[in-house]
MARMILUM-100888 format. One record per residue (C-alpha): residue number from 1; residue in one letter; chain; x, y, z. Coordinates in steps of 0.001 Angstrom, whole numbers, plus 524288, in hexadecimal, padded with zeros to 5 digits. Layout:
BEGIN
TILUM  nr rest kette     u     v     w
TILUM NUM    a     A     X     Y     Z
...
***
This chain:
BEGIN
TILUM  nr rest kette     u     v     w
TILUM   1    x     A 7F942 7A2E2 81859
TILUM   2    x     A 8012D 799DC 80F45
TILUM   3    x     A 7F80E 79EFB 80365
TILUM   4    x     A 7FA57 7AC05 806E3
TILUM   5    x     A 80870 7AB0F 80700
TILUM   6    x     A 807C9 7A45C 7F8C9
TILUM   7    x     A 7FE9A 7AED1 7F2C3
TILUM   8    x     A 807F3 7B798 7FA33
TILUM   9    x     A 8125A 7B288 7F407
TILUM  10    x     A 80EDA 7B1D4 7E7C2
TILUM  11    x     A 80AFA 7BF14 7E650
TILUM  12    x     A 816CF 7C34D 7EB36
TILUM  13    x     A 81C98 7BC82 7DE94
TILUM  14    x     A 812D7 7C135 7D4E3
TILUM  15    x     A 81787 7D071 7D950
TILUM  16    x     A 825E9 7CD8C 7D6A1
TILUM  17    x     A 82540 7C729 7CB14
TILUM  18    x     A 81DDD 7D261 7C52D
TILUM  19    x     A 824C6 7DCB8 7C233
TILUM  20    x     A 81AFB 7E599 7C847
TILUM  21    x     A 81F28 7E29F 7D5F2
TILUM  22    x     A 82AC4 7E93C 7D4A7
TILUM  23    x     A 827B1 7F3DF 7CBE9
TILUM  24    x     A 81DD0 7F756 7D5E4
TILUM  25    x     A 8285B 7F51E 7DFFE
TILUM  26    x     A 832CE 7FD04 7D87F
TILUM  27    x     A 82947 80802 7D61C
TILUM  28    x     A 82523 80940 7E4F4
TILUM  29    x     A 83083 809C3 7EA58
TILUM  30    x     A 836B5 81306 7DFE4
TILUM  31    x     A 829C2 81BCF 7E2EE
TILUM  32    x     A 82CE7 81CE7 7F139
TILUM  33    x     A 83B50 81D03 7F0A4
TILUM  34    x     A 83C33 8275A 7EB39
TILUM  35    x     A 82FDD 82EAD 7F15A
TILUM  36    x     A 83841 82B56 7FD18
TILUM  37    x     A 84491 8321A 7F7F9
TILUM  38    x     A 83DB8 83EB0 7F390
TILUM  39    x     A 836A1 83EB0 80106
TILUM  40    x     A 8440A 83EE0 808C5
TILUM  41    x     A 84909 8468D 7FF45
TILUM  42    x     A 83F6C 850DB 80092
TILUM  43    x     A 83DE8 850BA 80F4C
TILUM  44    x     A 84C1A 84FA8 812CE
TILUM  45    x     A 84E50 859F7 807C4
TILUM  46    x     A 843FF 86170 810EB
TILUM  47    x     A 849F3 86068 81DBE
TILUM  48    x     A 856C2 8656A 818CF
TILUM  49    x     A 8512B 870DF 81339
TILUM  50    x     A 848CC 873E0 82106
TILUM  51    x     A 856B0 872D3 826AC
TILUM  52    x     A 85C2F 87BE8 81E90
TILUM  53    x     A 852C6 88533 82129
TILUM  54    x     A 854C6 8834F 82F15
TILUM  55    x     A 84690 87C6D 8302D
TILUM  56    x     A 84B9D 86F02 83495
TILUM  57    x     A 8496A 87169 842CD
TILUM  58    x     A 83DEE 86677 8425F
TILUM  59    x     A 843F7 8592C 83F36
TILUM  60    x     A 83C50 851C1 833E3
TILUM  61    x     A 8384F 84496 833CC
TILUM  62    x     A 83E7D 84165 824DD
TILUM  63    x     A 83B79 83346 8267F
TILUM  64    x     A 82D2F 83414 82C39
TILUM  65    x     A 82BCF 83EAB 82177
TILUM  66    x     A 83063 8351B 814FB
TILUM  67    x     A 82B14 8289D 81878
TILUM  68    x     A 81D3D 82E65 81B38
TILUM  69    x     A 81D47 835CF 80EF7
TILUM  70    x     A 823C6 82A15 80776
TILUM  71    x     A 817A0 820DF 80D77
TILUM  72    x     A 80CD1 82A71 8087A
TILUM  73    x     A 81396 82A48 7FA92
TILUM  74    x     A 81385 81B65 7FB85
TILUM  75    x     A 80642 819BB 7FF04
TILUM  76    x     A 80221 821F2 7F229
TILUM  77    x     A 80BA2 81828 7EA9C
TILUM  78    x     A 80624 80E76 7F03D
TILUM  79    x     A 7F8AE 810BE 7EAF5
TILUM  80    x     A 7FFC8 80D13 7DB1D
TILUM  81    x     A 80791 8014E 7E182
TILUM  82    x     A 7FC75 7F9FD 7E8E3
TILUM  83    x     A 7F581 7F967 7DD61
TILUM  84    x     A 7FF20 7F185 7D609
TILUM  85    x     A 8011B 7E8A1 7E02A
TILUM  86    x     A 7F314 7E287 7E19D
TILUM  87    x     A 7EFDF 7E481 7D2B5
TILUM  88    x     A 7F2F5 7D5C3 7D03E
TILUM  89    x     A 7EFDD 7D0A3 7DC7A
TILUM  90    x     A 7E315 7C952 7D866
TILUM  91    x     A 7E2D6 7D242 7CB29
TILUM  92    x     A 7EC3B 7C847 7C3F9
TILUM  93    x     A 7E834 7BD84 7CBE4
TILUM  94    x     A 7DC7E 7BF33 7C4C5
TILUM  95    x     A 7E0FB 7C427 7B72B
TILUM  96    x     A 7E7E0 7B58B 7B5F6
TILUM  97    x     A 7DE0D 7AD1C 7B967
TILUM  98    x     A 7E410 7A9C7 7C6E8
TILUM  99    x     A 7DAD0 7AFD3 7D07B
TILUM 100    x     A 7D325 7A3A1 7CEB8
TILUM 101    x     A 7DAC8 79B55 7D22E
TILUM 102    x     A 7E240 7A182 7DC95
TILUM 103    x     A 7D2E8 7A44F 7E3B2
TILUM 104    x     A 7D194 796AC 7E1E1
TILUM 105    x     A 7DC94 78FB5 7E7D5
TILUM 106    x     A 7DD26 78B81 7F6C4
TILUM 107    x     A 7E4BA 799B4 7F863
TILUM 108    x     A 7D80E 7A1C7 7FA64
TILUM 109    x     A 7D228 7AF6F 7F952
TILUM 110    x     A 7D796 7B421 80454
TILUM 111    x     A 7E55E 7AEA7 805C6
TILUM 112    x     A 7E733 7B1A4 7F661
TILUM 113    x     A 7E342 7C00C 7FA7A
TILUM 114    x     A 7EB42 7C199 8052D
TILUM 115    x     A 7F818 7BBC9 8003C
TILUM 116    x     A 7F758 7C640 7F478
TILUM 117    x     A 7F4D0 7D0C0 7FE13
TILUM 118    x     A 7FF74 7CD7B 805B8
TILUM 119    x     A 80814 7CBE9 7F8F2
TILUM 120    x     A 80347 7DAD5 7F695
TILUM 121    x     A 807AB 7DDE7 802F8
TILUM 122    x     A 81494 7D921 80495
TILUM 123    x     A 81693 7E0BB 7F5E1
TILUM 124    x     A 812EC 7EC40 7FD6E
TILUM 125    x     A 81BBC 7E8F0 80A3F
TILUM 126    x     A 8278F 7E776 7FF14
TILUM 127    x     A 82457 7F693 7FB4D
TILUM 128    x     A 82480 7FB7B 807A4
TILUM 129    x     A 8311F 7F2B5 80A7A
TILUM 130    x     A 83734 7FA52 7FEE4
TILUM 131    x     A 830BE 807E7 80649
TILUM 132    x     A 83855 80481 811F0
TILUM 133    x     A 84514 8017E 80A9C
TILUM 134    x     A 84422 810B9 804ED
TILUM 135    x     A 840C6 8182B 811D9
TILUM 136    x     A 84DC4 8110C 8190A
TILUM 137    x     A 855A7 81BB7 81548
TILUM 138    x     A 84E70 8237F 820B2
TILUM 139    x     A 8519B 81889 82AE4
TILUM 140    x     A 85F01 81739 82746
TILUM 141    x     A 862D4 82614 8274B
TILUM 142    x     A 8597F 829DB 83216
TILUM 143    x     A 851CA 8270C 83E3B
TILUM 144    x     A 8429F 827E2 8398B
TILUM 145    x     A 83811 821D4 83F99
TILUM 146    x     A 83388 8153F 83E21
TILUM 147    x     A 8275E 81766 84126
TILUM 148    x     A 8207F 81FF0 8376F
TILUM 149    x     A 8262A 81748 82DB5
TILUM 150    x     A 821B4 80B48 83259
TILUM 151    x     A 813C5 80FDC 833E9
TILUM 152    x     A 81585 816B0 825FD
TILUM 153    x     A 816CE 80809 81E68
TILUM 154    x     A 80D0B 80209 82703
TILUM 155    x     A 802AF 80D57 82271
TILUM 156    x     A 8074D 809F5 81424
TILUM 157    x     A 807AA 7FA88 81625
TILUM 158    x     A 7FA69 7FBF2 81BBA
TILUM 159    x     A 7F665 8055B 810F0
TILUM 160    x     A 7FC09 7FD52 805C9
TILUM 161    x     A 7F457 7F15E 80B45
TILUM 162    x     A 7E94D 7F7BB 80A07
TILUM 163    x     A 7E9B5 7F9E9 7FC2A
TILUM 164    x     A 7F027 7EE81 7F8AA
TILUM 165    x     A 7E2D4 7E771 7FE3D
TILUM 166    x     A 7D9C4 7EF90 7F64D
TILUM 167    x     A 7E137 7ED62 7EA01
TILUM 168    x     A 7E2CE 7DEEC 7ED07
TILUM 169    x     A 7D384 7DEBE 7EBC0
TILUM 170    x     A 7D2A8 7E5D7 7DEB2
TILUM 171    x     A 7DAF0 7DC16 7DA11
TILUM 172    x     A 7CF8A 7D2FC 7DCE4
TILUM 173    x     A 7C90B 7DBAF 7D4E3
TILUM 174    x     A 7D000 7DB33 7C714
TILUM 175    x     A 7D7F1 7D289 7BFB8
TILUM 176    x     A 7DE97 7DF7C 7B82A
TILUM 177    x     A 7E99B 7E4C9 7C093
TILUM 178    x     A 7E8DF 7F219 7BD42
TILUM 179    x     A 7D9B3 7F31C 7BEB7
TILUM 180    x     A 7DF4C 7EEF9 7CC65
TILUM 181    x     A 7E920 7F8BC 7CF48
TILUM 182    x     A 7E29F 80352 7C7E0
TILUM 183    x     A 7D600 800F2 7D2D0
TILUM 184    x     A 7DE76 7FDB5 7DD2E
TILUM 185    x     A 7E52A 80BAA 7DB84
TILUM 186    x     A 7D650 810D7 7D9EA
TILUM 187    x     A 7D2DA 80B86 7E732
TILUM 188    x     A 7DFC4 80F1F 7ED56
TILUM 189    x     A 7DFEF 81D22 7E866
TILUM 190    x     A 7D14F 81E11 7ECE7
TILUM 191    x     A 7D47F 81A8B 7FAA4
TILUM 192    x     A 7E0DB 8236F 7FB2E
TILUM 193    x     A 7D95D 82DF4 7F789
TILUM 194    x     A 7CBF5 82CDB 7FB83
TILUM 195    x     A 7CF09 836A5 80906
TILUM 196    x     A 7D4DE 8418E 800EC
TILUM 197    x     A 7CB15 84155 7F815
TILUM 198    x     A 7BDC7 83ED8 7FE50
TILUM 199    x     A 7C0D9 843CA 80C8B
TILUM 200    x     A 7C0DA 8504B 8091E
TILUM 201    x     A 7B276 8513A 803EF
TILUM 202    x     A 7ACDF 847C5 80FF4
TILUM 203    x     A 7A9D8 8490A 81DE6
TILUM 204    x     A 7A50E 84191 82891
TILUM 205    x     A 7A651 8340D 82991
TILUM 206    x     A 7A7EF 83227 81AB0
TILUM 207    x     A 7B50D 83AB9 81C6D
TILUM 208    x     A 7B9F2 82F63 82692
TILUM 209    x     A 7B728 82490 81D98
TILUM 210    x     A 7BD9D 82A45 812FA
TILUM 211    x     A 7C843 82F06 81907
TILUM 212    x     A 7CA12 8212A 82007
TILUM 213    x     A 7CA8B 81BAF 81377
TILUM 214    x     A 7D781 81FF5 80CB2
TILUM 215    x     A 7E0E6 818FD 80C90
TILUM 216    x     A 7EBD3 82266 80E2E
TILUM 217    x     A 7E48D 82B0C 81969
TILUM 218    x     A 7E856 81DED 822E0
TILUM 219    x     A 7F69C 81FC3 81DB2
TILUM 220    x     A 7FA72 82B65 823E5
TILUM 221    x     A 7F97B 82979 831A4
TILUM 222    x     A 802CC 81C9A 82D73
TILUM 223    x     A 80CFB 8250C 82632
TILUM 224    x     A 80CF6 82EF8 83205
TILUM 225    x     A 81057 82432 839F8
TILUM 226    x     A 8037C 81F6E 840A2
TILUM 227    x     A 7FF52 813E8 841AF
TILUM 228    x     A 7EED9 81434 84277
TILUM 229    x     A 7E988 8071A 84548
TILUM 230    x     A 7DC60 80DDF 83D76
TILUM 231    x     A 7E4EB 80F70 82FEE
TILUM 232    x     A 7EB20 800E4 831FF
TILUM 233    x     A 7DB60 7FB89 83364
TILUM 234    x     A 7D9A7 80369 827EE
TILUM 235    x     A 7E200 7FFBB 82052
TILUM 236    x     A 7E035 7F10D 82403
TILUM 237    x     A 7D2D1 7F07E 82237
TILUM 238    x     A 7D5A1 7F667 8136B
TILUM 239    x     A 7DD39 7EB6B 8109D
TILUM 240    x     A 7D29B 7E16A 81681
TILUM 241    x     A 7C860 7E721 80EB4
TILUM 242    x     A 7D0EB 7E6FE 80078
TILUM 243    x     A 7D3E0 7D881 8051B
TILUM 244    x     A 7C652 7D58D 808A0
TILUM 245    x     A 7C295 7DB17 7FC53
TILUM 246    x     A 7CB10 7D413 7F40B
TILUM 247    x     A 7C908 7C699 7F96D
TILUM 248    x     A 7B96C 7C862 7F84D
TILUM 249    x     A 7BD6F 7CCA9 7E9E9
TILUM 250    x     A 7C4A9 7BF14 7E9CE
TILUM 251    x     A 7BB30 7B6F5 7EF6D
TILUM 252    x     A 7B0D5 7BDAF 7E4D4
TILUM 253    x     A 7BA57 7B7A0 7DB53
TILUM 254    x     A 7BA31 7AACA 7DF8F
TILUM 255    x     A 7AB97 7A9DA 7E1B4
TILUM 256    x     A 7AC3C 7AF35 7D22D
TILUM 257    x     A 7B545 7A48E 7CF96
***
């Protein structure tokens, strides 16, 4: 645990002294900020006009409506962020020379691969942080439900894990960074659209399968605000299998070695 917490840590430190960090930071949060004021722009804009027109006799849900429409927009984002944030995982690691030694000190495969996942996560956890900070407006000038909400940045937490695995292991892969985030996006966009495209033109059981597999089709129950134990074992079982992945892709390296 102690290793994990120092690989932890020190990627943590490699993110903000690079500028990167917080240009990716700064761009994110610009993106959704302001997705998020056109949104309640547009749908408060909406409800006054229904009013007008005397059509307001159905109350609408302007927070339910925004956030869930503010998390779909973010998960697209999303697919151009993650990629930059496992590019240099075990990309520059290996560009400098240090993935030797770092596979062969008393640290370890596994505990090396964890505490940079974790590093990528807690990146990801400060995005969201910044998410929350530009929906308060709706909790501090209204009533809305917690609920939806909540379930909305679990889907994306679980979502964004997901993908941060799988681009964690192509990082294995490479020692250029953008060979990493150029395949990483590949994948990424592959998976987000494989049930739009190829559903369509299957049936049967090969519909299911495909269907199962994108990414974004276990998203919207989330952002609807259900919680489906099936799209959390999804989703976790992505993540196992882009970490299983990548440390086989490390141990391959130290057997090379």
């Amino acid at each position: 645990m102690r290793n994990i917490l120092a690989i932890w840590q020190r990627e943590m430190r490699s993110y903000f002294v690079s500028p990167i960090a917080y240009v990716v930071l700064a761009i994110f949060l610009l993106l959704a900020g302001l997705v998020f004021y056109s949104l309640l722009a547009s749908v408060v804009q909406q409800t006054l006009l229904q009013a007008q027109y005397g059509q307001g006799m159905q109350p609408v849900d302007v927070p339910r409506i925004v956030t869930q429409s503010l998390f779909q927009t973010t998960s697209v984002i999303l697919l151009f962020v993650v990629p930059m944030l496992t590019m240099g995982l075990f990309a520059e690691e290996k560009k400098r020379g240090t993935i030797e030694l770092l596979l062969t000190t008393p640290v370890g495969n596994l505990q090396a691969l964890l505490g940079k996942y974790v590093a990528s996560l807690t990146f990801l956890l400060i995005m969201f942080a910044g998410i929350a900070v530009i929906i308060s407006p709706l909790f501090l000038y209204g009533r809305p439900d917690w609920k939806p909400i909540f379930s909305g940045f679990l889907g994306m937490f679980l979502y964004g894990a997901a993908v941060l695995a799988m681009g964690l292991f192509i990082s294995t892969l490479t020692e250029n960074q953008i060979v990493a985030v150029i395949i990483t996006f590949g994948v990424s966009l592959v998976f987000w659209l494989i049930d739009a495209v190829l559903v369509a033109s299957s049936t049967g059981v090969t519909r299911s399968v495909i269907s199962y597999l994108s990414v974004v089709g276990h998203l919207e129950d989330f952002l609807k605000g259900v919680i489906d134990t099936s799209h959390i074992i999804y989703y976790v079982t992505f993540a196992f299998v882009g970490l299983f992945l990548a440390y086989r892709s490390l141990e391959s390296m130290r057997w090379k070695g």
